[in-house]
LORONU-937988 format. One record per residue (C-alpha): residue number from 1; residue in three letters; y, x, z. Coordinates in Angstrom, 2 decimals, padded with zeros to 5 digits, always signed. Layout:
BEGIN
+------+------+---------+---------+---------+
: loke : tipa :       y :       x :       z :
+------+------+---------+---------+---------+
:  NUM :  ALA :       Y :       X :       Z :
...
+------+------+---------+---------+---------+
//
This chain:
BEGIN
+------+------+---------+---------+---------+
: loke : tipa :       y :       x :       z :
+------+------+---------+---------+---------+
:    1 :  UNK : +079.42 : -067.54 : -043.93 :
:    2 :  UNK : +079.19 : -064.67 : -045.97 :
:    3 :  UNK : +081.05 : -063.04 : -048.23 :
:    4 :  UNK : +080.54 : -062.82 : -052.56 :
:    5 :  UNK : +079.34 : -059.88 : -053.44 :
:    6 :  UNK : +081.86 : -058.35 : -055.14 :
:    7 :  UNK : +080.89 : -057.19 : -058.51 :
:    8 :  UNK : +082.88 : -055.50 : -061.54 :
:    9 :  UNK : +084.80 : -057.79 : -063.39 :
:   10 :  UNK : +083.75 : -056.32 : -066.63 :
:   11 :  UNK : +080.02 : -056.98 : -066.61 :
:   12 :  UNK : +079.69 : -058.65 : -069.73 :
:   13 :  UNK : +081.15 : -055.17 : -071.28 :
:   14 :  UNK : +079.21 : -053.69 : -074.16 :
:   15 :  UNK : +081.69 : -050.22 : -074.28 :
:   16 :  UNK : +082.71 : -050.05 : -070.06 :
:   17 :  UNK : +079.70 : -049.26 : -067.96 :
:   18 :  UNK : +079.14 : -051.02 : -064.70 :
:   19 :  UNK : +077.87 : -048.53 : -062.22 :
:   20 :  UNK : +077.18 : -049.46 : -058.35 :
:   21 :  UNK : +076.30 : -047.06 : -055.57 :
:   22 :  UNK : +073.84 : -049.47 : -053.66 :
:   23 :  UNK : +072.67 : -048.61 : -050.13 :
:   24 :  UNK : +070.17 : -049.98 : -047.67 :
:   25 :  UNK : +068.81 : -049.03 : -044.34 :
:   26 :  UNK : +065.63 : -049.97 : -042.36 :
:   27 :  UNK : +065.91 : -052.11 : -039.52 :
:   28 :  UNK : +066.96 : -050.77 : -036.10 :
:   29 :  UNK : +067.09 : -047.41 : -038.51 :
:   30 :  UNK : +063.82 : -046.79 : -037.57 :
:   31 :  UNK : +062.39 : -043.67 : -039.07 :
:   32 :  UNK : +059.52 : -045.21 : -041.92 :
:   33 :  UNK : +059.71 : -043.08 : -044.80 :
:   34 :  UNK : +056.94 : -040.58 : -045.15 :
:   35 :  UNK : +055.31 : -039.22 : -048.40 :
:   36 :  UNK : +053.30 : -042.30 : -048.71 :
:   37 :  UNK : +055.95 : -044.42 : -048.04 :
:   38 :  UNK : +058.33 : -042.37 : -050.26 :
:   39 :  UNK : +056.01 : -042.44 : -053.15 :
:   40 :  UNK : +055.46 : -045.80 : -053.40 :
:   41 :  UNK : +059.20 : -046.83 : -053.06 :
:   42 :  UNK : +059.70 : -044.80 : -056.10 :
:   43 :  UNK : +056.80 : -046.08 : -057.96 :
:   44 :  UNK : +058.33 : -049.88 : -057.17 :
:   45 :  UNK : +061.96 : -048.88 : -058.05 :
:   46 :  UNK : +060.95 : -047.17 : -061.54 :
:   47 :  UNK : +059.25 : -051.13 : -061.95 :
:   48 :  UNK : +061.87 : -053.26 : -061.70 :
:   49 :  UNK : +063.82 : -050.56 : -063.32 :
:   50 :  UNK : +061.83 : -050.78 : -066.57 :
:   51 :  UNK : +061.45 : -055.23 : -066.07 :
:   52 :  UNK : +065.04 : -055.36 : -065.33 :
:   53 :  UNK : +067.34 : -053.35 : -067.96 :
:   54 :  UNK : +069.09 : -051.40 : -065.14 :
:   55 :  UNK : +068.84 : -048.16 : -065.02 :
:   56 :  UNK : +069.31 : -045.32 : -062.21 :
:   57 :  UNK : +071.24 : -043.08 : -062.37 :
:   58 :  UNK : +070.59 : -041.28 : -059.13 :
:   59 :  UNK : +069.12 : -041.75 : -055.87 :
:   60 :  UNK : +067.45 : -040.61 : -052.82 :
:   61 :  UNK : +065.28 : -041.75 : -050.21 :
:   62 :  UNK : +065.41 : -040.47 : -046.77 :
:   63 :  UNK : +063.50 : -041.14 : -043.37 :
:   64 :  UNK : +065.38 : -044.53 : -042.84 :
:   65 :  UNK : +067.50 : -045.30 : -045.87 :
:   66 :  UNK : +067.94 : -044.54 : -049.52 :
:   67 :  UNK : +071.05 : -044.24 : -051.96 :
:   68 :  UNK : +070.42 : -045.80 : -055.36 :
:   69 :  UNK : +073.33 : -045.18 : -058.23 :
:   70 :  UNK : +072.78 : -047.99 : -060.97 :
:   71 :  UNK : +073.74 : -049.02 : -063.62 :
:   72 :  UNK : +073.87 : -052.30 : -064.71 :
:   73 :  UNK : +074.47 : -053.03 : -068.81 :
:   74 :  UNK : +074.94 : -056.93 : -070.08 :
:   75 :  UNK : +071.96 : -058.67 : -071.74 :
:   76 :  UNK : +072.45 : -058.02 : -075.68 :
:   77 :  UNK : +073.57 : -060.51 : -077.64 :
:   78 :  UNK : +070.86 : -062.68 : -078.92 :
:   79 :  UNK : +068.22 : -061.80 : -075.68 :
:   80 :  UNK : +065.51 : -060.11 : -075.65 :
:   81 :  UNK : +062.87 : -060.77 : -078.59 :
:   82 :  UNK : +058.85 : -061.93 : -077.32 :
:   83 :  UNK : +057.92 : -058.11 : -077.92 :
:   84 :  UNK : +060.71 : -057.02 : -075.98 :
:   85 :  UNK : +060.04 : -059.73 : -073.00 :
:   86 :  UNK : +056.27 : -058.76 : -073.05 :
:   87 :  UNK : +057.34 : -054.96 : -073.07 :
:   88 :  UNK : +059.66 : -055.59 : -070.03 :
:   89 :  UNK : +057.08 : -057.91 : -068.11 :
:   90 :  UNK : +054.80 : -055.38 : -068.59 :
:   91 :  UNK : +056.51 : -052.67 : -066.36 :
:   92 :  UNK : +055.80 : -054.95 : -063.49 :
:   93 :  UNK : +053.28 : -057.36 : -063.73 :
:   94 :  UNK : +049.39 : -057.45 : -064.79 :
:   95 :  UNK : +047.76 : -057.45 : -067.87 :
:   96 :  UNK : +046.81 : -060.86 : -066.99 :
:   97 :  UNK : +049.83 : -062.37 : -066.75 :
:   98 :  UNK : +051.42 : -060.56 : -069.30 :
:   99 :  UNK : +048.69 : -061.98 : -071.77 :
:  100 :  UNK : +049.36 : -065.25 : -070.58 :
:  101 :  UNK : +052.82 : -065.48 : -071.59 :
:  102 :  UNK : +052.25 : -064.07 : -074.88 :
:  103 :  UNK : +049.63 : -066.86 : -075.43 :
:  104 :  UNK : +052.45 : -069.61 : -074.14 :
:  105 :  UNK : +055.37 : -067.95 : -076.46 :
:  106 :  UNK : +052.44 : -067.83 : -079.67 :
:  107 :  UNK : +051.85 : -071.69 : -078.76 :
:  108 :  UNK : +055.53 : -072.08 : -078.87 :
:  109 :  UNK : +056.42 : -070.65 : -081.87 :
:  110 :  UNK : +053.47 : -072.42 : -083.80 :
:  111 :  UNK : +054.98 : -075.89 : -082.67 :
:  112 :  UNK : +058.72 : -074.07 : -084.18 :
:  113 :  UNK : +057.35 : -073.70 : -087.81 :
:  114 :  UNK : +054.81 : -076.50 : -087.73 :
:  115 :  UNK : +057.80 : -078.93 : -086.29 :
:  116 :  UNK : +061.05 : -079.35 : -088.27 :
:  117 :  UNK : +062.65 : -079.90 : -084.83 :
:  118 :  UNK : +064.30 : -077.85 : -081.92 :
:  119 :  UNK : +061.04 : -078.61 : -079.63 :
:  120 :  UNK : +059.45 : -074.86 : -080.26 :
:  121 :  UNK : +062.31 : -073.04 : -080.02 :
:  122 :  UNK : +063.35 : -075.22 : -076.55 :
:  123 :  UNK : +059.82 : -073.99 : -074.89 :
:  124 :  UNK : +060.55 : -070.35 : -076.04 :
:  125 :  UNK : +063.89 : -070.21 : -074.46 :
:  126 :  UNK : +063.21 : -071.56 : -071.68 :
:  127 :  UNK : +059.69 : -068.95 : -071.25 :
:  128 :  UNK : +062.32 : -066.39 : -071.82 :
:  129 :  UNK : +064.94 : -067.88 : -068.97 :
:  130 :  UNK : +061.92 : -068.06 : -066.65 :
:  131 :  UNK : +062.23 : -063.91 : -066.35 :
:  132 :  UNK : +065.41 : -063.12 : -067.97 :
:  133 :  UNK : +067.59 : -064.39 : -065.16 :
:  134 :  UNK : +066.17 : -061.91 : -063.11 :
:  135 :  UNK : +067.55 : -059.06 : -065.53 :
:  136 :  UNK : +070.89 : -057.37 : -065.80 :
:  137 :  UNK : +071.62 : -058.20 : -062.75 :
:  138 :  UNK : +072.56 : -055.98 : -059.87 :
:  139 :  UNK : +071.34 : -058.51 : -056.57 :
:  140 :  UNK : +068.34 : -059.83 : -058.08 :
:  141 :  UNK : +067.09 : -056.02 : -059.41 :
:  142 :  UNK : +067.57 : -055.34 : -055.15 :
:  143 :  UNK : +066.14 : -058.05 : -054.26 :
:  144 :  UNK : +062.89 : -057.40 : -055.71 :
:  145 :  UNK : +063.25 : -054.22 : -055.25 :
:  146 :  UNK : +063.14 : -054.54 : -051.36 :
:  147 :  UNK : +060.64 : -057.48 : -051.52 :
:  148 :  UNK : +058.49 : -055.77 : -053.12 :
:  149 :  UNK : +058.03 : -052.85 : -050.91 :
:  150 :  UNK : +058.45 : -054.73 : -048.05 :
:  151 :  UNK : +055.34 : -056.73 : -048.77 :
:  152 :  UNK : +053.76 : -053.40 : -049.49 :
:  153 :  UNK : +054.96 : -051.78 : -046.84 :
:  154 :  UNK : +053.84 : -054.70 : -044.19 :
:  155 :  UNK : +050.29 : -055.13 : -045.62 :
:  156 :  UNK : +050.10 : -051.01 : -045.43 :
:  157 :  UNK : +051.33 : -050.97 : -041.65 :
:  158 :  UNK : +049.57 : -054.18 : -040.60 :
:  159 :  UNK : +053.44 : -056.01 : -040.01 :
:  160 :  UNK : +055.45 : -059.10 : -040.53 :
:  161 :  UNK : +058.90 : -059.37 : -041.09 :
:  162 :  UNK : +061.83 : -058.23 : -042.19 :
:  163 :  UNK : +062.18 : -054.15 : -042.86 :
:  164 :  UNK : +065.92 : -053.50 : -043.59 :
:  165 :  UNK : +068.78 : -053.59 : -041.50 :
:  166 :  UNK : +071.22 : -055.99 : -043.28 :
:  167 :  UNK : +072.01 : -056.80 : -046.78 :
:  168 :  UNK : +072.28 : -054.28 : -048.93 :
:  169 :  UNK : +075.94 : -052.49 : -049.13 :
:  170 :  UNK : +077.50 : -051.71 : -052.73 :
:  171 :  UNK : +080.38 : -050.20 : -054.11 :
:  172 :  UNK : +081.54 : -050.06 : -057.32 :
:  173 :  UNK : +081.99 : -046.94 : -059.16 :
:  174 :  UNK : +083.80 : -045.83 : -062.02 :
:  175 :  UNK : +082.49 : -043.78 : -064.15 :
:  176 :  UNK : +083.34 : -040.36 : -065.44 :
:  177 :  UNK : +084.60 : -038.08 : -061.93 :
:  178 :  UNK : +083.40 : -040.87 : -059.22 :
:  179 :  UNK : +080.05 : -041.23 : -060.87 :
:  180 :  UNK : +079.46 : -037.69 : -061.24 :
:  181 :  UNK : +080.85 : -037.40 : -057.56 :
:  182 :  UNK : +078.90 : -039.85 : -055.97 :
:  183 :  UNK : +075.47 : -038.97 : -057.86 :
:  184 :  UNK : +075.82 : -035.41 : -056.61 :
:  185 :  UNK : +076.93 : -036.23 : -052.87 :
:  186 :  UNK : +073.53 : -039.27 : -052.72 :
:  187 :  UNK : +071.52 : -035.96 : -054.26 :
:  188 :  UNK : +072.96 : -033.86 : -051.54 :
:  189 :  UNK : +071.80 : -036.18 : -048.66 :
:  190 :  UNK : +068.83 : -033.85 : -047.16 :
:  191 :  UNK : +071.38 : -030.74 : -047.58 :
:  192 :  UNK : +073.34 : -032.52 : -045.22 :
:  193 :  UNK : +070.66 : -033.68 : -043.20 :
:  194 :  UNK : +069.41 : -030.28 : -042.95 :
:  195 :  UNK : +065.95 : -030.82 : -044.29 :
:  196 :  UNK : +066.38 : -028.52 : -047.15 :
:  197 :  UNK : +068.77 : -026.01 : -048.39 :
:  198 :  UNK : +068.90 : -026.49 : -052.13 :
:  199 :  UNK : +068.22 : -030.23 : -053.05 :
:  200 :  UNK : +065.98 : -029.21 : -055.79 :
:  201 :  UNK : +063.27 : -028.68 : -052.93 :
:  202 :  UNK : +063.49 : -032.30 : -051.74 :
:  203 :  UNK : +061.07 : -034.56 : -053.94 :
:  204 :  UNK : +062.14 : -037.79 : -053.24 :
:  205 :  UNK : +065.84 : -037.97 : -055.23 :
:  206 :  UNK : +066.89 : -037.80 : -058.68 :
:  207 :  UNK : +067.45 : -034.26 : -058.74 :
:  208 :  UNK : +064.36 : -033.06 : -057.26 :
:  209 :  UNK : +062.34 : -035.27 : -059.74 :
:  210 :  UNK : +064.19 : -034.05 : -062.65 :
:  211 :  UNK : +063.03 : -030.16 : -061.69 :
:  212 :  UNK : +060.06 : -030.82 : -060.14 :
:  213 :  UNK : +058.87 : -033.61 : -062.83 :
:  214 :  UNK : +058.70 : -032.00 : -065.56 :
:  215 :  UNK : +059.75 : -032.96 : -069.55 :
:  216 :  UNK : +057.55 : -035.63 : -069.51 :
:  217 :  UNK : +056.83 : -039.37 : -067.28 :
:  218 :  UNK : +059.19 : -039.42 : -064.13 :
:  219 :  UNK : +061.20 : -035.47 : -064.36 :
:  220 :  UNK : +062.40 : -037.70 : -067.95 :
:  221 :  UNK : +063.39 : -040.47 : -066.41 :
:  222 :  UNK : +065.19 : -038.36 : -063.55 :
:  223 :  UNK : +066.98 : -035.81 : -066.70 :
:  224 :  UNK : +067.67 : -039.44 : -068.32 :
:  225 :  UNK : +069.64 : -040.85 : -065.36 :
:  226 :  UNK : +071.44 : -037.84 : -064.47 :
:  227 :  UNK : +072.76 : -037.19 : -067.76 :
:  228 :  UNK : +073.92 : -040.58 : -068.23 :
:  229 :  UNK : +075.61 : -040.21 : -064.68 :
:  230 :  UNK : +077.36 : -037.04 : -065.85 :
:  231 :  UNK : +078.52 : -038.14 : -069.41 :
:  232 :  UNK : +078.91 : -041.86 : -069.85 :
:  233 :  UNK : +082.27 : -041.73 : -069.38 :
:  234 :  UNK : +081.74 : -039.59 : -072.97 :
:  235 :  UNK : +079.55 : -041.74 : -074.24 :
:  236 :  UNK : +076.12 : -040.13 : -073.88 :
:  237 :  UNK : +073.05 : -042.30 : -073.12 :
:  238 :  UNK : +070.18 : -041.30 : -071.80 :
:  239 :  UNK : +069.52 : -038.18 : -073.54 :
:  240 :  UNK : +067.15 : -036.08 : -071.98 :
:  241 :  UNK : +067.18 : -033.11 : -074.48 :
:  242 :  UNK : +071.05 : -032.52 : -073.37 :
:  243 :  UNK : +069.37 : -031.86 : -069.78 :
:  244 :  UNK : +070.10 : -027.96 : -069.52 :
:  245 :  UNK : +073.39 : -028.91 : -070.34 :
:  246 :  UNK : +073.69 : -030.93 : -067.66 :
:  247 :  UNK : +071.83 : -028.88 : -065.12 :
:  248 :  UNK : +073.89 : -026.16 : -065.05 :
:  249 :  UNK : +077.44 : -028.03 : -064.30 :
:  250 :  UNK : +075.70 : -030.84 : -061.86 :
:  251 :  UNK : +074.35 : -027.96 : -059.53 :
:  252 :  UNK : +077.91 : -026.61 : -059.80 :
:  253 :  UNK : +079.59 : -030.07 : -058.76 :
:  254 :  UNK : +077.44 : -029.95 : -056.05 :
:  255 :  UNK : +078.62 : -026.37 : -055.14 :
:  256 :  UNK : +075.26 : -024.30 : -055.98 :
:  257 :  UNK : +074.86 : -021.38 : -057.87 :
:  258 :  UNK : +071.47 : -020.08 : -059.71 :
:  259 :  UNK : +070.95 : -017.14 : -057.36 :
:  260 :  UNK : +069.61 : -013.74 : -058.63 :
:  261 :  UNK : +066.02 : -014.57 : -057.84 :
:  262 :  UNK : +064.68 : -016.93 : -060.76 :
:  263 :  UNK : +063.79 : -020.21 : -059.43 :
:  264 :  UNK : +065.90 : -019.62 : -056.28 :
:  265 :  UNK : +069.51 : -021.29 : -055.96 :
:  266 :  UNK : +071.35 : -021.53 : -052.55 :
:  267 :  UNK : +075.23 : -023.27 : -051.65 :
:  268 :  UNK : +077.86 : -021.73 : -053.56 :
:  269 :  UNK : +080.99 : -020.96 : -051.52 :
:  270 :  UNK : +081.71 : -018.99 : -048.59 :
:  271 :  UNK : +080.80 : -021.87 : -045.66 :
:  272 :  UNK : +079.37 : -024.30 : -048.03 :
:  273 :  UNK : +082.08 : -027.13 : -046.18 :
:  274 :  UNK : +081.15 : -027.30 : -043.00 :
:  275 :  UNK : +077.22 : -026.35 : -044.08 :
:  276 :  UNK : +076.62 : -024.18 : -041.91 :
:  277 :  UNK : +073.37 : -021.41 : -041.91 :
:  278 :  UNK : +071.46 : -024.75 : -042.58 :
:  279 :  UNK : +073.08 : -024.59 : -046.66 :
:  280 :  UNK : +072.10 : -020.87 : -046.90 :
:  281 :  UNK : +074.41 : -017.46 : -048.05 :
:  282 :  UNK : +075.94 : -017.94 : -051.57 :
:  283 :  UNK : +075.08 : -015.07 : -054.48 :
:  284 :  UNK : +078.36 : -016.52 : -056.53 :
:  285 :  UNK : +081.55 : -016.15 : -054.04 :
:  286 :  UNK : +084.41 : -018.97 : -054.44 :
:  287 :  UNK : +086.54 : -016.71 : -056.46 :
:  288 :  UNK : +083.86 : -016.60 : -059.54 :
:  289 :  UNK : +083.06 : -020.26 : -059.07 :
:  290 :  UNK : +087.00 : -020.91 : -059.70 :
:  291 :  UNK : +087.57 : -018.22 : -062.31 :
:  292 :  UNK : +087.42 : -021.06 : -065.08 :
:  293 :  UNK : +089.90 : -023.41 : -065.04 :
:  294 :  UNK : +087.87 : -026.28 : -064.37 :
:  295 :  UNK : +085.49 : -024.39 : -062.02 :
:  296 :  UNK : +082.67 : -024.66 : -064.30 :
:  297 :  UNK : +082.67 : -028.40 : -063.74 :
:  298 :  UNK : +084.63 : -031.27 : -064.62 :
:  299 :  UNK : +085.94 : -031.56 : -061.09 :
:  300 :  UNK : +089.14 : -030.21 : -060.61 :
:  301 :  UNK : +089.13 : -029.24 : -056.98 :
:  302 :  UNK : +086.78 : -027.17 : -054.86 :
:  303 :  UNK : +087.98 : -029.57 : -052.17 :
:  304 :  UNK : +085.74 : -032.09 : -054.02 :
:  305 :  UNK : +082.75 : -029.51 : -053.74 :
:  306 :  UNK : +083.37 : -028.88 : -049.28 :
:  307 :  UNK : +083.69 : -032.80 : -049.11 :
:  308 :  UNK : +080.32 : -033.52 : -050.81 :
:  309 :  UNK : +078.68 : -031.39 : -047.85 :
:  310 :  UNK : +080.14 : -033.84 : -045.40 :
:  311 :  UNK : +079.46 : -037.49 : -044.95 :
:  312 :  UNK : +081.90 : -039.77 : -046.66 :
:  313 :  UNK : +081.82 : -042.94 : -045.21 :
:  314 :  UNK : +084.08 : -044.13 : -048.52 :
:  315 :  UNK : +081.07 : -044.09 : -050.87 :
:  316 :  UNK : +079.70 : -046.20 : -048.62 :
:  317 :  UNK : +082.12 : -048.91 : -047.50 :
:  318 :  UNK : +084.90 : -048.06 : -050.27 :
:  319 :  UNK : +084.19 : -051.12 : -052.36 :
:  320 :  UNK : +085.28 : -049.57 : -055.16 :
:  321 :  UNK : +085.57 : -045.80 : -056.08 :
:  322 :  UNK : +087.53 : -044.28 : -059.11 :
:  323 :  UNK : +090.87 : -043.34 : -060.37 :
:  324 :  UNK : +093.96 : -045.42 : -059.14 :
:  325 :  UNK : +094.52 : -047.11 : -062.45 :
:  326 :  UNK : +090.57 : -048.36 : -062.06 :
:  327 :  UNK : +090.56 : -049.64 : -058.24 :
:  328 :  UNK : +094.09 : -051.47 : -059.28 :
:  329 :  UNK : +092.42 : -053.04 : -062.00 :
:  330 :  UNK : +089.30 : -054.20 : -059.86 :
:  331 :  UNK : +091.90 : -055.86 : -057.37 :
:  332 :  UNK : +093.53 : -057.12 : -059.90 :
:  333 :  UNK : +090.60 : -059.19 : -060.94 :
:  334 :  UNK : +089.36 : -059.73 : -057.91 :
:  335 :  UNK : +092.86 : -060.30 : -055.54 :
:  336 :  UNK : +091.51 : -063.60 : -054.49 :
:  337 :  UNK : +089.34 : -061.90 : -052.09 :
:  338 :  UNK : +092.70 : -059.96 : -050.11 :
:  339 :  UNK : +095.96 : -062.14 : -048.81 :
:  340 :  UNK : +099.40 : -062.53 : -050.71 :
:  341 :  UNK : +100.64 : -059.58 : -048.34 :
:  342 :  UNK : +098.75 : -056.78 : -050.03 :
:  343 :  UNK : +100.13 : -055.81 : -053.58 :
:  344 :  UNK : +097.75 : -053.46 : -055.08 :
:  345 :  UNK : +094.06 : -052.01 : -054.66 :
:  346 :  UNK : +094.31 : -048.12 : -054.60 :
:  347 :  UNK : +094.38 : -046.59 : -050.83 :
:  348 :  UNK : +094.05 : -043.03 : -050.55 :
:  349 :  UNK : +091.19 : -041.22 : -048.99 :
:  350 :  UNK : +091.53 : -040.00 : -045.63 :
:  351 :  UNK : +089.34 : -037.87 : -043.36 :
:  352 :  UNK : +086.51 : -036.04 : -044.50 :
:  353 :  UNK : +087.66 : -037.82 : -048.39 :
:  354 :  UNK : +090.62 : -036.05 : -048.56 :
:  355 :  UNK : +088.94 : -033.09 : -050.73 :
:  356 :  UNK : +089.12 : -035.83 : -053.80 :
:  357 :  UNK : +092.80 : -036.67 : -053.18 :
:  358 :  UNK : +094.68 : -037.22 : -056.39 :
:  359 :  UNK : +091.24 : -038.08 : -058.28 :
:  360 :  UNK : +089.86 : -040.36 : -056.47 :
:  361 :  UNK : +090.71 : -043.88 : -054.64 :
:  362 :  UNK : +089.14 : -046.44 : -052.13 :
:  363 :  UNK : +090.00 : -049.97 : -052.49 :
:  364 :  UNK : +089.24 : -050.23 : -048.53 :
:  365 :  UNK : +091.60 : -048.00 : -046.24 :
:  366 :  UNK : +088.84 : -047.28 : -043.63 :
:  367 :  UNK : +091.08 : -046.67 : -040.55 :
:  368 :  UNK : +088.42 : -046.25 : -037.95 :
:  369 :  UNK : +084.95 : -043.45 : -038.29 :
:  370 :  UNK : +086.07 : -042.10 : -040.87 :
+------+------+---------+---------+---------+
//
């Protein structure tokens, strides 16, 4: 039998955002993701993005896997209202259908003023619960998700069956320096994989998109996403506009440096942690990128910067990543999923984590592979 998900125990929280680094691989990790393949992905993730009320923060999508960071904000208080519902419905499904539930919710509210009784207002709720269960809501926003482009993907490739590996993995993430962490080390993922040396050349992540894309249509979304990823813990939104901002001191979390060519950046840092050639020469040595006291970022460490250039199995199978006092607090809310023997949540991280020691915390202590 498996497991509960677990999810953050403040979910109904209008002022603490609920952030999950999600993860999913294709089955047998067989090697699927080409432009076309790519493309549409994105196309179906920016669609239940827009139906569901979550929002990405980050992602990317590789040859046989992608890294999603999302957010996932309660349903206001009150709902939705029939514009709002129609609005939503209409970032995934057709015009037809769309028009047909208008034409249901107008029936309904005509019977609500023409009826002094609760009947109208019954059939509009429940037109509402028929889609709104489905929103704010981490498992059923993947679920569709990987439907969706299953079904795609199996009519495209003349297949049946399943396409990923397993249930999805998540992990909870705090936000502020784990969220600003995580969304640069899923961004780094073809760096590491050696595909390209600056992740603003790969056009399938959240960074990419946001300089590729443009002001406008998906680059926004991307600018939107990463900003909030960067700032929440602040209280910013999705604010595109404070994008340059934000551009400058997310390429330096990631440890990259505008290089003296315009348009050309490469790995800041004398080996780039572990980089190799593959991460390129750096035009900004370490000793400029720590000659601020913060190291032009709000990460504290350049450990933090060498450990985002290796793979961190943590942000994978951590459960929950953030500051002690956070990953104490999920177990505390969650410590009927451990035995009476273990008394709190926060284990250090060990292994190619240990460049976020003292910031950061796993609430798994991942003995083995690390």
């Amino acid at each position: 039998m498996r497991r509960a998900r677990w999810l953050a125990g403040w979910q109904d929280s209008v002022t603490k955002p609920v952030i999950y680094h999600c993860i999913s691989r294709v089955v047998d990790r067989r090697f699927v993701f080409e432009e076309r393949e790519c493309e549409a992905f994105r196309v179906f993730m920016r669609m239940y993005e827009n139906f569901s009320g979550c929002r990405v923060l980050s992602y990317c999508v590789m040859s046989n896997h992608f890294h999603l960071l999302l957010e996932v904000p309660p349903m206001r208080d009150g709902g939705l209202s029939d514009d709002e519902l129609l609005q939503r419905l209409g970032g995934l499904y057709s015009e037809v259908l769309v028009a047909g539930v208008a034409a249901e919710l107008a029936e309904a509210r005509k019977i609500s003023i023409g009826e002094i009784d609760a009947t109208g207002v019954a059939r509009v709720a429940a037109i509402h619960a028929r889609f709104t269960y489905r929103m704010h809501n981490l498992s059923e926003y993947m679920k569709g998700l990987l439907i969706r482009f299953t079904r795609w993907f199996n009519r495209m490739h003349s297949r049946q069956g399943t396409l990923w590996e397993e249930r999805f993995k998540s992990v909870i993430v705090e936000s502020g320096v784990a969220a600003r962490t995580i969304a640069a080390y899923i961004d780094l993922n073809p760096v590491r994989a050696g595909m390209v040396k600056d992740p603003a050349d790969y056009r399938w992540s959240s960074y990419g998109e946001a300089v590729g894309g443009g002001n406008k249509g998906s680059g926004k979304k991307a600018r939107e996403g990463l900003v909030r990823a960067y700032f929440c813990d602040q209280g910013v939104g999705f604010e595109s506009e404070k994008w340059q901002e934000v551009s400058s001191l997310y390429r330096r979390s990631m440890g990259l440096a505008l290089g003296h060519k315009p348009g050309r950046a490469e790995v800041a840092g004398d080996d780039a942690a572990g980089a190799g050639n593959r991460a390129g020469q750096s035009t900004l040595n370490t000793a400029k990128v720590l000659e601020s006291k913060d190291n032009g970022t709000v990460l504290k460490d350049l450990g933090i910067v060498k450990m985002l250039h290796c793979r961190v199995r943590y942000f994978t199978d951590g459960a929950v990543i953030g500051s002690k006092e956070f990953v104490n607090e999920a177990f505390a809310r969650a410590r009927e999923r451990f035995s009476g023997k273990r008394k709190d949540g926060a284990r250090a991280m060990r292994g190619s984590g240990s460049g976020a020691k003292g910031l950061l915390w796993s609430a798994r202590d991942l003995r083995v592979r690390i």
